[in-house]
FIKOL-484956 format. One line per 3 residues: number of its first residue (from 1); their letters; for each residue x, y, z of N, C-alpha, C, O, CB. Coordinates in steps of 0.001 Angstrom, whole numbers, padded with zeros to 6 digits. Glycine has a CB too. Layout:
BEGIN
NUM	a	X:Y:Z:X:Y:Z:X:Y:Z:X:Y:Z:X:Y:Z  ...
//
This chain:
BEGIN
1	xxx	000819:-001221:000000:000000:000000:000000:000845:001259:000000:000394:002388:-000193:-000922:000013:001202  001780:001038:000173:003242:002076:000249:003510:002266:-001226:003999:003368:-001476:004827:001296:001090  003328:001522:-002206:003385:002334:-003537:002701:003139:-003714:001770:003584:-003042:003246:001823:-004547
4	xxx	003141:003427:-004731:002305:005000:-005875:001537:003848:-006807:001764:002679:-007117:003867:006459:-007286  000631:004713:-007043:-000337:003865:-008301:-000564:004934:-008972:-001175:005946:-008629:-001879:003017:-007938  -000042:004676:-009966:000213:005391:-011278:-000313:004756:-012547:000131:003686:-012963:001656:005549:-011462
7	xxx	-001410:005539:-013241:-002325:005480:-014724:-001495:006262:-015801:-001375:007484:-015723:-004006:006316:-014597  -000940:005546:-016780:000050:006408:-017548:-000933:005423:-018886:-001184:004219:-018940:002257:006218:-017186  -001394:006878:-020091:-001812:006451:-020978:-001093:006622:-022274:-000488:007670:-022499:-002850:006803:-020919
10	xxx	-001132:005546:-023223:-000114:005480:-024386:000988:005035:-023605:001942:005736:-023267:000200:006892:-025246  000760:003497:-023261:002234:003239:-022446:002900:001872:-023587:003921:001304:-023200:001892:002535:-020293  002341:001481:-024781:002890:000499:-025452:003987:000706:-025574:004817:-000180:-025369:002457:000220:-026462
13	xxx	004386:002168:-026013:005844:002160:-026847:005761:004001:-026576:004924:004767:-026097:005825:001349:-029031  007095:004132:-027169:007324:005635:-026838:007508:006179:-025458:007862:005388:-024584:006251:006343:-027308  007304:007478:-025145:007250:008268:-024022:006720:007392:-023026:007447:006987:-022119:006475:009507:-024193
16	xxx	005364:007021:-023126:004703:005935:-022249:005210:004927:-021583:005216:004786:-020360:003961:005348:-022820  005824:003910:-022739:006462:003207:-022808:007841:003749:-021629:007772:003199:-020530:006541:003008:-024252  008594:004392:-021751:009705:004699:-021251:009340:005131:-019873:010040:004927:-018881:010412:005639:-022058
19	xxx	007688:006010:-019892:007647:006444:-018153:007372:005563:-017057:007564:005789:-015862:006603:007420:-017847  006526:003711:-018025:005879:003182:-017144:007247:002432:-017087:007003:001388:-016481:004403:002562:-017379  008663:002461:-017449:009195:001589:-017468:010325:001991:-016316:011061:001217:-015703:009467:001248:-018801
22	xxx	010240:003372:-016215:011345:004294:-015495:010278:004612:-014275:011215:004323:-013531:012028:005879:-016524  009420:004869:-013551:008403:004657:-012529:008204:003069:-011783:007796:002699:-010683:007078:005071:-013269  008673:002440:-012887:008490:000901:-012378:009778:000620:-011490:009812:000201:-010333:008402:-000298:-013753
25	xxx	010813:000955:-012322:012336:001012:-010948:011977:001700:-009894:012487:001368:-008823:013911:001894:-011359  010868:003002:-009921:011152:003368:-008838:010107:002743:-007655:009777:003368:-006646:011231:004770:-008982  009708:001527:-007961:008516:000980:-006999:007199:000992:-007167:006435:000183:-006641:008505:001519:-005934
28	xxx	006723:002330:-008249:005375:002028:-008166:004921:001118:-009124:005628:000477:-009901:004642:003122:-008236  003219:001085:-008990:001991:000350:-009674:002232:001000:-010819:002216:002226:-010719:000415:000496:-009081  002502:000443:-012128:002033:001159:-013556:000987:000445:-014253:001182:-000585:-014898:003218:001271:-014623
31	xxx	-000477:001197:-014060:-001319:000585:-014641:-001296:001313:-016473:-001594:002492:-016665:-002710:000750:-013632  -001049:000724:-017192:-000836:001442:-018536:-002390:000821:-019256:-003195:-000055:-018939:000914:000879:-019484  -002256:001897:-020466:-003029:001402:-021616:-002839:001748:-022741:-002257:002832:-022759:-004126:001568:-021561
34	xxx	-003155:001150:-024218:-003248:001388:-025343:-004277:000912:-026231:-005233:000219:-025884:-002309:001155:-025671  -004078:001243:-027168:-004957:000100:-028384:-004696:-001369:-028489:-005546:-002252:-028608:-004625:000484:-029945  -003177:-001524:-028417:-003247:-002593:-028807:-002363:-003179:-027594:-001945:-002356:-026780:-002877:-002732:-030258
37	xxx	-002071:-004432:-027427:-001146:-004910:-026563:-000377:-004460:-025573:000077:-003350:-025848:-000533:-005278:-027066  -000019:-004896:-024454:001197:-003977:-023941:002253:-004399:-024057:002190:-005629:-024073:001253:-003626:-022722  003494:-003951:-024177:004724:-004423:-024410:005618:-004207:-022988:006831:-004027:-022881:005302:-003668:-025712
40	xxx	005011:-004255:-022372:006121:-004511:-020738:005214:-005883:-020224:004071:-006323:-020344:006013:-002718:-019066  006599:-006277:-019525:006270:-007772:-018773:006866:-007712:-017232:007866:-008403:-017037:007129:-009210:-019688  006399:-007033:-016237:006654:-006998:-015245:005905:-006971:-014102:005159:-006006:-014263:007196:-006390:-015317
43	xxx	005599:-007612:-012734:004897:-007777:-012078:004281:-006544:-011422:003103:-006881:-011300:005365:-008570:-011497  004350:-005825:-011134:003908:-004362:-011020:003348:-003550:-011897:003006:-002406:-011600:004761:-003707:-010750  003200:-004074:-013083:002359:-003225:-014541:001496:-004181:-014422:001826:-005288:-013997:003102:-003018:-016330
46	xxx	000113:-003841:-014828:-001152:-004141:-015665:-001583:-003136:-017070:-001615:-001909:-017156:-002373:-004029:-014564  -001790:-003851:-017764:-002015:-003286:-019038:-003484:-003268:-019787:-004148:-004160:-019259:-001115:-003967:-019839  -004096:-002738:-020602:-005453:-002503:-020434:-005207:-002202:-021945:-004509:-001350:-022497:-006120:-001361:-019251
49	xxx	-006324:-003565:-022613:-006247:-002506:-024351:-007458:-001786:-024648:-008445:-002275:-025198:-006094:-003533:-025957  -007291:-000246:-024137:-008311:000571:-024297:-008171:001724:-024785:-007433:002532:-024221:-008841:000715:-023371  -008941:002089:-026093:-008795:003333:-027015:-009044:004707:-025716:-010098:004765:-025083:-010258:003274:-028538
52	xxx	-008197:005453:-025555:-008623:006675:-024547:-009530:007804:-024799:-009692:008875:-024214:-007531:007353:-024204  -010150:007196:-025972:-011357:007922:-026479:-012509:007397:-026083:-013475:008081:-025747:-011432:008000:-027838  -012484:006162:-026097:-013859:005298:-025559:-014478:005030:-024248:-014243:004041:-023553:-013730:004097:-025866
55	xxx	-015246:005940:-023983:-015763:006344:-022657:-016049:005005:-021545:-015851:004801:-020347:-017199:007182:-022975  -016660:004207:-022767:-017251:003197:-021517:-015868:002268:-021427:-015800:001604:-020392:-018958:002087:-021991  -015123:002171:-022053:-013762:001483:-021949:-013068:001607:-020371:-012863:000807:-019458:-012725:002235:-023120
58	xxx	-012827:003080:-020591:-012035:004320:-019780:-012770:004015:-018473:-012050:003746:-017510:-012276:006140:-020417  -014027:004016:-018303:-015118:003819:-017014:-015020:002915:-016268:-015297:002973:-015070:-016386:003648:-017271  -014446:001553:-017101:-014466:000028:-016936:-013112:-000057:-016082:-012870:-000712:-015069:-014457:-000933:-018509
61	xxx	-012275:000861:-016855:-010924:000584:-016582:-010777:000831:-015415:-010280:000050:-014604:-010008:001190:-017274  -011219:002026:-015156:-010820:002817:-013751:-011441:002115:-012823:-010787:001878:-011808:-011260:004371:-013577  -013061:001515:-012920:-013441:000711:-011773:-012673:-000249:-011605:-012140:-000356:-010501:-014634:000224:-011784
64	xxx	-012491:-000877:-012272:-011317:-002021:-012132:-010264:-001859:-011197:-009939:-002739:-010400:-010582:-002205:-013372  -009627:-000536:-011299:-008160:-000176:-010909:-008696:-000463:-009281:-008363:-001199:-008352:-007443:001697:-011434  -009887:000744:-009585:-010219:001136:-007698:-010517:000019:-007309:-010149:-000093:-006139:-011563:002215:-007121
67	xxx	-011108:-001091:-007760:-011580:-002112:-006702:-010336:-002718:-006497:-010174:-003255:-005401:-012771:-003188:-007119  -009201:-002760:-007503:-007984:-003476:-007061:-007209:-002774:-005830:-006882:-003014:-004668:-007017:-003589:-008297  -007132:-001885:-006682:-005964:-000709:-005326:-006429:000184:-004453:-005864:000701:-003489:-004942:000437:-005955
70	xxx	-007882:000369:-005017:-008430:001352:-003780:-008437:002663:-003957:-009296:003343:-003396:-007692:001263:-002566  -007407:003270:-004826:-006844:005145:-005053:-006066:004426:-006420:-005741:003311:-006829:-005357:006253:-003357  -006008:005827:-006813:-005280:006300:-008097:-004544:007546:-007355:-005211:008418:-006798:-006402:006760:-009554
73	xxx	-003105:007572:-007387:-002117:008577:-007058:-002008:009675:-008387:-001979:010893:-008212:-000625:007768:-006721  -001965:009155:-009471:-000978:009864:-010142:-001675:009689:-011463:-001968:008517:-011700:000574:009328:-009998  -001974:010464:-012273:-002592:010127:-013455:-001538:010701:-014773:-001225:011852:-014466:-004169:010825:-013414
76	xxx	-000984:010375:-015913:-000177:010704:-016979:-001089:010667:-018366:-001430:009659:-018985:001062:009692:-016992  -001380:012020:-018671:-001976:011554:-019933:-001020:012232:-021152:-000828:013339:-021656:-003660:012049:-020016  -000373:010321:-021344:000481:010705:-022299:000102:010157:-023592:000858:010279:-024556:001765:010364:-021955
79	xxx	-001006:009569:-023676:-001168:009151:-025369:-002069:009896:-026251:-003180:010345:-025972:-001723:007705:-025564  -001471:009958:-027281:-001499:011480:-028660:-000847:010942:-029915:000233:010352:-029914:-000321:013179:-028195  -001573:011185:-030972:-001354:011138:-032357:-001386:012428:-032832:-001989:013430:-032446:-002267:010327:-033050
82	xxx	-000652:012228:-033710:-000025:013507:-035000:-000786:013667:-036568:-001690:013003:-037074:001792:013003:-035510  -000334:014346:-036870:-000330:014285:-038692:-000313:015099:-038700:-000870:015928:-037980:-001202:013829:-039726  000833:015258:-040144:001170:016700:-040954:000785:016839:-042068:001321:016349:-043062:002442:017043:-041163
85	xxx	-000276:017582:-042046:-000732:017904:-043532:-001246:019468:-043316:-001824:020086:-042422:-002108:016738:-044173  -000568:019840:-044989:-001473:021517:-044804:-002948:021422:-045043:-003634:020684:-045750:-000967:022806:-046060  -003263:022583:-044079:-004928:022658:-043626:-005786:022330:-044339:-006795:021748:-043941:-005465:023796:-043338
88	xxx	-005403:022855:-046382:-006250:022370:-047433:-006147:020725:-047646:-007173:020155:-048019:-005840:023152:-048756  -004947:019945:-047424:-005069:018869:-047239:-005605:017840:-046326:-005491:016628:-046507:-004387:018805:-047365  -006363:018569:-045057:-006468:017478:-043991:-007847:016535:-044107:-008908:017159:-044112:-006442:018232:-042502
91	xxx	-007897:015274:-044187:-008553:014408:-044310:-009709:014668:-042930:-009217:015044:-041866:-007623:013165:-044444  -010718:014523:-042988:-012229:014930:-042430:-011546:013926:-040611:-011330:014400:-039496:-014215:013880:-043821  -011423:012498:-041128:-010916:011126:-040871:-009626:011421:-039665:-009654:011069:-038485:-010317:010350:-042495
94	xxx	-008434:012231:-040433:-007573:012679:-039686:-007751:013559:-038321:-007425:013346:-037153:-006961:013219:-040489  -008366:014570:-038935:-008749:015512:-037926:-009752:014821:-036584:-009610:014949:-035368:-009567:016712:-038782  -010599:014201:-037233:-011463:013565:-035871:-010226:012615:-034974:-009704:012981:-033921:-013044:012283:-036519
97	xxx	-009941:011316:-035714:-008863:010797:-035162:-008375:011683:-033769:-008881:011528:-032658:-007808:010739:-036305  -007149:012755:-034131:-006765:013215:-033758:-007222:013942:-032708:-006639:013695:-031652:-006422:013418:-034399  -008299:014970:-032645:-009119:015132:-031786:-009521:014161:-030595:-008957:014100:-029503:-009966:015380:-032444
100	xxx	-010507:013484:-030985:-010862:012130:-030177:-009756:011549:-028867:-010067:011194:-027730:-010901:010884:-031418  -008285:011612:-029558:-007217:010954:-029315:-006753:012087:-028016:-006915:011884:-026813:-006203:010710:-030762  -006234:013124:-028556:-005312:014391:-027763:-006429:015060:-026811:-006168:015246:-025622:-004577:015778:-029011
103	xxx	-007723:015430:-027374:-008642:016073:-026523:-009771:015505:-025748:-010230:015719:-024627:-009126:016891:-027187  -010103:014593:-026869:-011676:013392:-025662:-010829:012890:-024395:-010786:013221:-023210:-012493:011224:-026714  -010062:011771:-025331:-009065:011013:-024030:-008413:011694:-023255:-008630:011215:-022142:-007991:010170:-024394
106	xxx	-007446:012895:-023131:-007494:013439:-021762:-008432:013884:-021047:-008282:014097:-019844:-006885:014235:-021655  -009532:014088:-021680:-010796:015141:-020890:-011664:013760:-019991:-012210:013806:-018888:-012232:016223:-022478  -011525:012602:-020942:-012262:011250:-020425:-011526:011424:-019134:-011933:011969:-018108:-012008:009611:-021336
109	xxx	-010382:010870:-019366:-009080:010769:-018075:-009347:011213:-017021:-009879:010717:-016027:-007799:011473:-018234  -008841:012497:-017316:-009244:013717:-015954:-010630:013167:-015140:-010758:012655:-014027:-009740:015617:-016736  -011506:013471:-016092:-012871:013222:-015304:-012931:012317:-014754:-013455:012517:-013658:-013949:013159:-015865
112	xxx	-012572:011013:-014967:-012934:009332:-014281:-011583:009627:-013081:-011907:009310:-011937:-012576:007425:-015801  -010567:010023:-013188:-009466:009249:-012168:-009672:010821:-010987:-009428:010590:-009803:-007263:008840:-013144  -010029:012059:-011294:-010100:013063:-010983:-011578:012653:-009662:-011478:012794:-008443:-010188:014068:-012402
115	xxx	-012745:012177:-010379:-013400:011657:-008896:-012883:010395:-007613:-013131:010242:-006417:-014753:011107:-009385  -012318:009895:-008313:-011252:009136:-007226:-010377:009330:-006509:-010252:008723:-005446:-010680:008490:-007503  -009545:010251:-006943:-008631:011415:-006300:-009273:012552:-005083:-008868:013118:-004067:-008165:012349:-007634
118	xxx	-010656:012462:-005993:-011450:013674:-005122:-011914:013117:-003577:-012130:013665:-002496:-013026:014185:-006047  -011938:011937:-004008:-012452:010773:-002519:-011069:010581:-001571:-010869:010643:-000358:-013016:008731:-003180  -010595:010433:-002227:-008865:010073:-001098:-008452:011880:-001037:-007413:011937:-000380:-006904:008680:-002398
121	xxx	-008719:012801:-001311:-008433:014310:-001236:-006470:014329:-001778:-005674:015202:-001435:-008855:014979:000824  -006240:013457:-002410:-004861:013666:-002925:-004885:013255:-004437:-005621:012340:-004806:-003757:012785:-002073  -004046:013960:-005343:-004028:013343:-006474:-002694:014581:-007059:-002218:015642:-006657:-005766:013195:-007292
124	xxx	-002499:013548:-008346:-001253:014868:-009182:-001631:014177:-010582:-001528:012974:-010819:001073:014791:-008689  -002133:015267:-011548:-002379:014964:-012867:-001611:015948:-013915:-001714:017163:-014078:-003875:015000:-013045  -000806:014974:-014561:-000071:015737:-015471:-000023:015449:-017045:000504:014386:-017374:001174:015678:-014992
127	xxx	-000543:016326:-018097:-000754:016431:-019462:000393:016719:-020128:001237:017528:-019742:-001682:017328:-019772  000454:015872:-021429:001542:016066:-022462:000796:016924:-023193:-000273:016737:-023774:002129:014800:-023283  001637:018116:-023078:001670:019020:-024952:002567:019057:-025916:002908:017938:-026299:001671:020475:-025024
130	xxx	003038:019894:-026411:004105:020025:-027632:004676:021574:-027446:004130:022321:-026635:003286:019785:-029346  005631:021943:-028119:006135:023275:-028321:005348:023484:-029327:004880:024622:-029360:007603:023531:-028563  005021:022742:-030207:004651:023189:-031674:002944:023859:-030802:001844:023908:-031352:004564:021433:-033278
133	xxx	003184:024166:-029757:001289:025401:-029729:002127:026596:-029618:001722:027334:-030515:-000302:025319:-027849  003237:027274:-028894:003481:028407:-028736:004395:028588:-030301:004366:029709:-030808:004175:028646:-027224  005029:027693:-030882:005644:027675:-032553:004585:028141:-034006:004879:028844:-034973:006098:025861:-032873
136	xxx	003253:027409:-033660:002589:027638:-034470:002862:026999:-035831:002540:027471:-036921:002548:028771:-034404  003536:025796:-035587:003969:024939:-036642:002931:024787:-037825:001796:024331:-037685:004278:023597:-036045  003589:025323:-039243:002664:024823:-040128:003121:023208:-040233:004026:022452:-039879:002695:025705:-041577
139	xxx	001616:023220:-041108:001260:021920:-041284:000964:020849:-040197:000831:019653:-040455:002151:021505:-041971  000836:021614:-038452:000349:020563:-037710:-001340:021497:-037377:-001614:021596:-036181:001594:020097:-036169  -001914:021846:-037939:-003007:022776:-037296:-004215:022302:-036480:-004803:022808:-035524:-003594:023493:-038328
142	xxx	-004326:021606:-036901:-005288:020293:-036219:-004324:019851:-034820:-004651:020298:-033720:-005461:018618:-037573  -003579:019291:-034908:-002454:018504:-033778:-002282:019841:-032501:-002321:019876:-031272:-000442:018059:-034781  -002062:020929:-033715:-001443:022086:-032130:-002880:022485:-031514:-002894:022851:-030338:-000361:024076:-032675
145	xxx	-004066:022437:-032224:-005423:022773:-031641:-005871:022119:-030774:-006583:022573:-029877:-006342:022785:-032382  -005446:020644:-030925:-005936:019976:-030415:-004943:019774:-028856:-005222:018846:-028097:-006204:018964:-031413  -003895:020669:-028555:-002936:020310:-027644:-002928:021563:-026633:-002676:021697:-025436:-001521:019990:-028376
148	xxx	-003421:022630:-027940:-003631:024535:-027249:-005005:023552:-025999:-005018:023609:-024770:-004789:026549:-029177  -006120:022642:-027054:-007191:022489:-025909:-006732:021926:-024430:-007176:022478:-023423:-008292:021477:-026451  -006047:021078:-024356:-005013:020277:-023114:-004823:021106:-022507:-005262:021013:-021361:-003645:019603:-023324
151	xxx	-003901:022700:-022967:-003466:023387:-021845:-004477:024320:-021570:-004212:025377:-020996:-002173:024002:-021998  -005867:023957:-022009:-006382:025387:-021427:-007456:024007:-020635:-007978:024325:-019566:-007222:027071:-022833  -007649:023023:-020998:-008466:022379:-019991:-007806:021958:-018782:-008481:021602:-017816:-009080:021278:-020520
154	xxx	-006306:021969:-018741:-005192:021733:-017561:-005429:023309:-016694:-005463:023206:-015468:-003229:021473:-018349  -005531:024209:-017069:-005580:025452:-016244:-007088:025465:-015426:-007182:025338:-014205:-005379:026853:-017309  -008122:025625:-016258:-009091:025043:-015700:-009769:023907:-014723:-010592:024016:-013813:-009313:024996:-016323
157	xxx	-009019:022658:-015338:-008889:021823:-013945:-008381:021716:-012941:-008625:021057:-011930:-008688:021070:-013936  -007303:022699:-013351:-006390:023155:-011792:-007319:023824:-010897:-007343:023618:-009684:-004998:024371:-011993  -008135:024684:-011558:-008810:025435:-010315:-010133:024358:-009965:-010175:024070:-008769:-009412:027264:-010800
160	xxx	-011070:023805:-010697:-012039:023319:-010230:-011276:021747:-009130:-011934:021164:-008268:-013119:023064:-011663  -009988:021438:-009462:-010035:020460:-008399:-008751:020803:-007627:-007843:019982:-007500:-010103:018902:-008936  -008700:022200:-007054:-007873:022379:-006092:-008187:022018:-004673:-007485:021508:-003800:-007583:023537:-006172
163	xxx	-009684:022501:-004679:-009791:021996:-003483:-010051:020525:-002636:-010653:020033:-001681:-010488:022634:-003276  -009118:020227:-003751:-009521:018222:-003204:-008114:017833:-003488:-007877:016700:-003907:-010965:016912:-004474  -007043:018811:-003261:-005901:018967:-003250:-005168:017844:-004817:-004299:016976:-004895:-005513:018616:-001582
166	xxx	-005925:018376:-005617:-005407:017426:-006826:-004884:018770:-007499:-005388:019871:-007274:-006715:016324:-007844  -003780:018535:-008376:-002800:019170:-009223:-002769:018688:-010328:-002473:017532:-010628:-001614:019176:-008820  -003192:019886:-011268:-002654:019429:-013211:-002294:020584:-013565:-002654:021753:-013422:-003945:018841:-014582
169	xxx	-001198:019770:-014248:000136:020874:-014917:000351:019863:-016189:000032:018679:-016302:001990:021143:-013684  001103:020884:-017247:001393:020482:-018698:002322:020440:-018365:002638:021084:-017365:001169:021118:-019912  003476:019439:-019232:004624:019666:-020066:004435:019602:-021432:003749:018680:-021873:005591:018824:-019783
172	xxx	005059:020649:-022400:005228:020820:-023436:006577:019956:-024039:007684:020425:-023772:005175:022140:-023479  006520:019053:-024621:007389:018444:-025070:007889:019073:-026123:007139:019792:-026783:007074:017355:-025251  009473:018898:-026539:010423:019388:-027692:010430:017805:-028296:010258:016789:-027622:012196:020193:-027142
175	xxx	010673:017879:-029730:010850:016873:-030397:012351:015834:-029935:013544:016122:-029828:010814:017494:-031797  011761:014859:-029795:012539:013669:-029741:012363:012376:-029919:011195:011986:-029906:012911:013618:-028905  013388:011431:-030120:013053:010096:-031122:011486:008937:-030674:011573:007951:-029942:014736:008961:-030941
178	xxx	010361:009363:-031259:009678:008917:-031068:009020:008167:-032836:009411:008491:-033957:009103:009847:-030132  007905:007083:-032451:007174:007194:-033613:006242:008439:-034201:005926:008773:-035343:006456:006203:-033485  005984:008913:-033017:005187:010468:-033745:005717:011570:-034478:005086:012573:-034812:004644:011320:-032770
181	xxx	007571:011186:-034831:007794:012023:-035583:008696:011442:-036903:008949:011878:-038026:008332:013036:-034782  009026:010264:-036168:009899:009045:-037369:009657:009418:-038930:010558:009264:-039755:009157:007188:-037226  008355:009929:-039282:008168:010257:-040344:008041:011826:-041114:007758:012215:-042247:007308:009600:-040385
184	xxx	008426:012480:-039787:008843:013955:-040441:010464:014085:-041058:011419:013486:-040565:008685:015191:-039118  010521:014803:-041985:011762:015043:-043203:012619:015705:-042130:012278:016670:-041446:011384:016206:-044834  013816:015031:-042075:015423:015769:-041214:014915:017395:-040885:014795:017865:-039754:017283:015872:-042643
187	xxx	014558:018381:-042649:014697:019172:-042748:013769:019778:-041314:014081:020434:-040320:014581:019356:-044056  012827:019325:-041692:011609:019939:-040415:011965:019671:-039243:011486:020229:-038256:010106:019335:-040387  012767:018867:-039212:013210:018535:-037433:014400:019450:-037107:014771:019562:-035939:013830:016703:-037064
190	xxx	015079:020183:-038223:016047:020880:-037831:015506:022345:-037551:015812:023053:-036591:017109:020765:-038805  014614:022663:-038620:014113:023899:-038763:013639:024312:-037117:013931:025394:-036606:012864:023859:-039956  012857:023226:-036417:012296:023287:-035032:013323:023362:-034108:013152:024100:-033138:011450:022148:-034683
193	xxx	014453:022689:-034229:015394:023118:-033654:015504:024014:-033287:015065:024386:-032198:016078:023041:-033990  016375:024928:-034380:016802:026150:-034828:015549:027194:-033954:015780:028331:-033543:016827:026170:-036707  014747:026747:-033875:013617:027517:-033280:013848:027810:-031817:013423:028885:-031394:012297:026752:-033436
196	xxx	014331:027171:-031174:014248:026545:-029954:015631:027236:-029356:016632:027412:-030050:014163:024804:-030055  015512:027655:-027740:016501:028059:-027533:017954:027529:-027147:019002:028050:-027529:016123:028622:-026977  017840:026349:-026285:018152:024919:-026251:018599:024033:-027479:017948:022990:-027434:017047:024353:-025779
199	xxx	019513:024045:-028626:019217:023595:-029732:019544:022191:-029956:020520:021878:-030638:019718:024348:-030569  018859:021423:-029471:019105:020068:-029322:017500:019067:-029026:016534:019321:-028306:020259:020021:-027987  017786:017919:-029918:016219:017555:-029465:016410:016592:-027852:017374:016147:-027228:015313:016346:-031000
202	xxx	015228:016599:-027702:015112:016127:-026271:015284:015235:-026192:015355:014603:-027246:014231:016193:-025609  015532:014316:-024564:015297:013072:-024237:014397:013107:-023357:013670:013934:-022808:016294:012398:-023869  014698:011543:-023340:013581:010814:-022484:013627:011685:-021376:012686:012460:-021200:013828:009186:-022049
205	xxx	014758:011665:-020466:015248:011962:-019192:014858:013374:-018953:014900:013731:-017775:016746:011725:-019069  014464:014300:-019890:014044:015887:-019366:012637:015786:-019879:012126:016845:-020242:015009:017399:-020118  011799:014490:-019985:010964:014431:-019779:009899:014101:-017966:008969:014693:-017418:011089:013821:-020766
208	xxx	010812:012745:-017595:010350:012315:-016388:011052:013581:-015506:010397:013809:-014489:010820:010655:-016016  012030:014304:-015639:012549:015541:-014760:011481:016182:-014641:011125:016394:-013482:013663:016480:-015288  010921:016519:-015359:009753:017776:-014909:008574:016974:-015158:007632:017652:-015569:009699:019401:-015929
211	xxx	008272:015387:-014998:007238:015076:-014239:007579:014786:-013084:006543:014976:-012447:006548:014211:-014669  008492:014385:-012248:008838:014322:-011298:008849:015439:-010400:008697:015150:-009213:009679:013858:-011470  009034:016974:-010772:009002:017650:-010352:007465:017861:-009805:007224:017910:-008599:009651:018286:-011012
214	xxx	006551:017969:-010717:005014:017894:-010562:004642:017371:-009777:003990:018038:-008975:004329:017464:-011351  004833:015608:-009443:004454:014950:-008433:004617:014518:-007105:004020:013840:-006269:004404:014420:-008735  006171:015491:-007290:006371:015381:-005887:005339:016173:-004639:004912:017315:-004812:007771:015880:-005790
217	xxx	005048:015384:-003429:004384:015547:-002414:004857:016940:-002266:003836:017531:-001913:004562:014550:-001333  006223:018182:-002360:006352:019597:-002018:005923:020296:-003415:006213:021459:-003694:007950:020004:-001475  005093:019302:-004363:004847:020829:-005207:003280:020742:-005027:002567:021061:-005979:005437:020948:-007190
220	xxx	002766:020353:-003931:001265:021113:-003613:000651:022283:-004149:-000558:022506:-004208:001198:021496:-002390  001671:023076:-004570:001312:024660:-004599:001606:024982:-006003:001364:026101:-006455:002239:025683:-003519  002009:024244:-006554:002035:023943:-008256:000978:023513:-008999:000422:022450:-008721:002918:022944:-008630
223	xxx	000657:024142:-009831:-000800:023766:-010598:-001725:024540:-011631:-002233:025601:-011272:-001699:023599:-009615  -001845:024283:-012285:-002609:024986:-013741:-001184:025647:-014304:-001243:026723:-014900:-004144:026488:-013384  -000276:025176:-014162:001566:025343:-015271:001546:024732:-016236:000949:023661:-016349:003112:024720:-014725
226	xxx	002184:025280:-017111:002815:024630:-018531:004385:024698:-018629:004642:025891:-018462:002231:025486:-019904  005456:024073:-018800:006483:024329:-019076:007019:023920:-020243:006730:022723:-020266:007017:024083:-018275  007579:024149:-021161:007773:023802:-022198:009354:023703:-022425:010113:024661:-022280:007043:024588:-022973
229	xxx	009778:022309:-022832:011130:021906:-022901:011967:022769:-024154:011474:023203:-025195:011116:020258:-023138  013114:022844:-023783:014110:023440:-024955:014284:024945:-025189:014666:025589:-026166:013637:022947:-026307  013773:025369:-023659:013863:027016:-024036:012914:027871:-024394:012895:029098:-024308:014584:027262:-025013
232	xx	011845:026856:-024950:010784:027664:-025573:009522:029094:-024526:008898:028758:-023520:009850:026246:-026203  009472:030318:-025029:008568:030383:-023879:007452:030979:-024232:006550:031139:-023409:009070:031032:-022762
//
């Protein structure tokens, strides 16, 4: 009962992948989920194949958790899809996708693990964004809209669940070796660079840094923040 129980979403592979895997050394519960399979095998993960768009999925899941563990500590909503296409190009298909994905599923999130939190009066919820909302990246217009919504529903939920001592804060992620960008051209990954004050793409490791910072028990007083990696401000 001395662990953390920790909900980290998009944990197959990627960022996810790496937080439920780097949280797991440090002792806690990583309950993950995705679409498809999970790819960790360790006695302290449970894995859940559930789209974070699909409400009654998401509902199922979380009862599940609570009847197992009782509380949810820590909620990560890290799973998000991309696509780059200019605005006259974006597929009807894409755009919902995407939406559904970056804005339903955190908003699902929040809401289901956010009344459980509200019952134990402790919780720390922390949202992935991108630099590309304060960049204004062409060709992601859909993707950064859908990430501008994250940080303004993270400010907002900061205040409606302060007083049940729960905390949500963004990190803005800088590009680094993931599948969500494997398929953007060198050129565009440099250009973002170059943007950036920091000129180097990120790692893993200045990712969990400033979630770690978030969840620690002394940042009580932290909440409705965005920080954005690489300088950006």
């Amino acid at each position: 009962m001395n662990k953390k129980i920790i909900v980290i979403t998009g944990a197959r592979k990627g960022i996810g992948k790496y937080l439920s895997e780097y949280y797991l050394l440090k002792s806690a519960v990583v309950i993950g989920c995705s679409r498809k399979d999970g790819s960790i095998r360790q006695d302290n993960y449970i894995h859940y194949n559930v789209d974070v768009s699909d409400e009654i999925g998401v509902v199922n899941m979380i009862k599940e958790v609570v009847k197992r563990f009782k509380r949810v500590d820590i909620l990560i909503n890290n799973a998000g899809i991309a696509a780059m296409n200019h605005i006259m190009l974006t597929p009807m298909d894409t755009a919902t996708d995407i939406i559904k994905t970056n804005l339903l599923g955190t908003f699902i999130f929040i809401r289901e693990v956010s009344k459980v939190m509200a019952r134990q009066k402790w919780g720390r919820i922390v949202n992935i964004s991108t630099i590309a909302v304060p960049l204004s990246l062409e060709g992601e217009s859909i993707y950064v809209a859908s990430k501008a919504a994250v940080e303004n529903i993270t400010k907002i939920a900061s205040r409606e669940l302060a007083p049940f001592n729960i905390t949500v804060n963004t990190i803005g992620i800088a590009p680094l070796t993931t599948d969500l960008i494997k398929t953007v051209p060198k050129e565009k990954i440099n250009k973002i660079v170059s943007m950036m004050g920091i000129k180097r793409l990120a790692k893993y490791s200045d990712v969990s840094n400033v979630i770690d910072f978030y969840i620690k028990d002394e940042s009580d007083y932290i909440s409705g923040q965005n920080i954005y990696l690489g300088g950006i401000c």
